[in-house]
Structure formats: structure tokens, C-alpha cells
C-alpha positions as a printed Julia matrix, in Angstrom:
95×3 Matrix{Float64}:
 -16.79   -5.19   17.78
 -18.58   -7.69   15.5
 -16.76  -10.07   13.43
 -17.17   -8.9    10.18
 -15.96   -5.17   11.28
 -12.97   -6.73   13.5
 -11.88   -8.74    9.74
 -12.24   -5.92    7.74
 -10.02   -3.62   10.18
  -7.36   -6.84   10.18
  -7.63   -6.41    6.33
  -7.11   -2.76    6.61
  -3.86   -2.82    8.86
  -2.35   -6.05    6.65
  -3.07   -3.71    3.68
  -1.3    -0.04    5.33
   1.51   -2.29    6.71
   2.71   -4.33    2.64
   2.06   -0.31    1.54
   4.24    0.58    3.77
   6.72   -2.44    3.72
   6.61   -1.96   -0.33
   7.25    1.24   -0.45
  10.16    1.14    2.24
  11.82   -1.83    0.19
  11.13   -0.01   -3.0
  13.31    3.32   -1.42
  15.97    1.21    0.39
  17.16   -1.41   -2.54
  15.55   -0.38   -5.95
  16.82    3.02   -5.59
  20.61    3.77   -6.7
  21.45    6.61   -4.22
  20.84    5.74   -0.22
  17.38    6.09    1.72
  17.49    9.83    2.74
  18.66   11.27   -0.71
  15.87    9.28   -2.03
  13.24   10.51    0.43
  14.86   13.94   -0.78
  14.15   12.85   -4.54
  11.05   12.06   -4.31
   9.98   14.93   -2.58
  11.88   17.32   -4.93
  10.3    15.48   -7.53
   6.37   15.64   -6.59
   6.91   12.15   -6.67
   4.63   10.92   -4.18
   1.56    9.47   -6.49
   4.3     7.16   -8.27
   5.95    5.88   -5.28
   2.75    5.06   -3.05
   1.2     2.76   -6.12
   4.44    0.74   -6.6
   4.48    0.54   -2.66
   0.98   -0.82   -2.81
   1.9    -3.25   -5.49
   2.63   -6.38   -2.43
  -0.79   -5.47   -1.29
  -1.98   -7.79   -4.54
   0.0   -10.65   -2.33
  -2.13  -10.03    0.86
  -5.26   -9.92   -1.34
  -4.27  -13.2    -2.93
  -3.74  -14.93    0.39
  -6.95  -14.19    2.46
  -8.86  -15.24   -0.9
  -6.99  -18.31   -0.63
  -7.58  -18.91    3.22
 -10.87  -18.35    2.45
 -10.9   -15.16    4.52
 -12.97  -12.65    2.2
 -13.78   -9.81    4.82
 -10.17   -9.62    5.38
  -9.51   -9.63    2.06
 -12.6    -7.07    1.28
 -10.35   -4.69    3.71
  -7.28   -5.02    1.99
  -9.28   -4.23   -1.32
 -10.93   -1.12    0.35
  -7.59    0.04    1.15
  -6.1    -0.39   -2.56
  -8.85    1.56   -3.99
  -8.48    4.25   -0.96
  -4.45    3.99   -2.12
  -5.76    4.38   -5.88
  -7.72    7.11   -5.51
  -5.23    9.13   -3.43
  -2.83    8.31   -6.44
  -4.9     9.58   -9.13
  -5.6    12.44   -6.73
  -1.79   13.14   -6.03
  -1.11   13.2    -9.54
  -3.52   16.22  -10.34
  -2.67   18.58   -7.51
């Protein structure tokens, strides 16, 4: 595996894991009622869309810091994986 495609995956997973961090800190301490009824909420709801772009909201962070390090394939994958995130969103919100 080349370089480029070995920083872009790194980029990827850094991007899926803040998604998934974001979105589990967004259910377990924004959220007034505890983690399951929330999970229950949100699936009541059809509330999926919402949730997964305010979970993807640290992913700006992760961008931010392989910019700074210089590290642009890795931050090209984190990128890819927003717009992935965004489209599944605007998706999500029309079904």
C-alpha cells in the first residue's frame, strides 16, 4: 500500500472515529434523558440526518490539525469522509 493511499485511509478512520466520538458525546451529555431513551428518541424521531452532522461537527478539529501538521492526504481523507457524511445527511433527510 503506497503512501498516499495508506494517509488517506489514516484520514478516513481519524474522520469515522470524531463522527463517532461526536455523536456518542452529543447522546451521552447534551441530551436531558439517559443514552438508551435517547437512542430510542432519535429513532422514533427519524432523527438520524440531524444527529450524524452534529456528530461530524469535531471532524472540522481533525481537518484543522493535519492541515496544520502539514499532513494534507490525511487531511484530504478526513474531507472525503465529511462530504461522504454530508451527502448521507442530505440523503437521510429526503427518505
Amino acid at each position: 500500500m503506497g503512501t498516499v493511499k495508506k494517509d488517506l485511509l489514516i484520514g478516513v478512520l481519524a474522520a469515522l472515529f470524531a463522527t463517532a466520538a461526536g455523536g456518542f458525546l452529543y447522546v451521552e451529555y447534551f441530551s436531558r434523558v439517559g443514552f438508551s431513551e435517547t437512542l430510542q428518541l432519535i429513532k422514533d424521531g427519524d432523527l438520524y440526518g440531524k444527529i450524524l452532522s452534529i456528530a461530524a461537527i469535531p471532524n472540522l478539529f481533525v481537518f484543522l490539525i493535519y492541515i496544520k501538521k502539514k499532513q494534507d492526504n490525511r487531511a484530504k481523507g478526513v474531507l472525503l469522509t465529511t462530504i461522504i457524511i454530508a451527502l448521507t445527511t442530505l440523503i437521510l433527510k429526503f427518505i
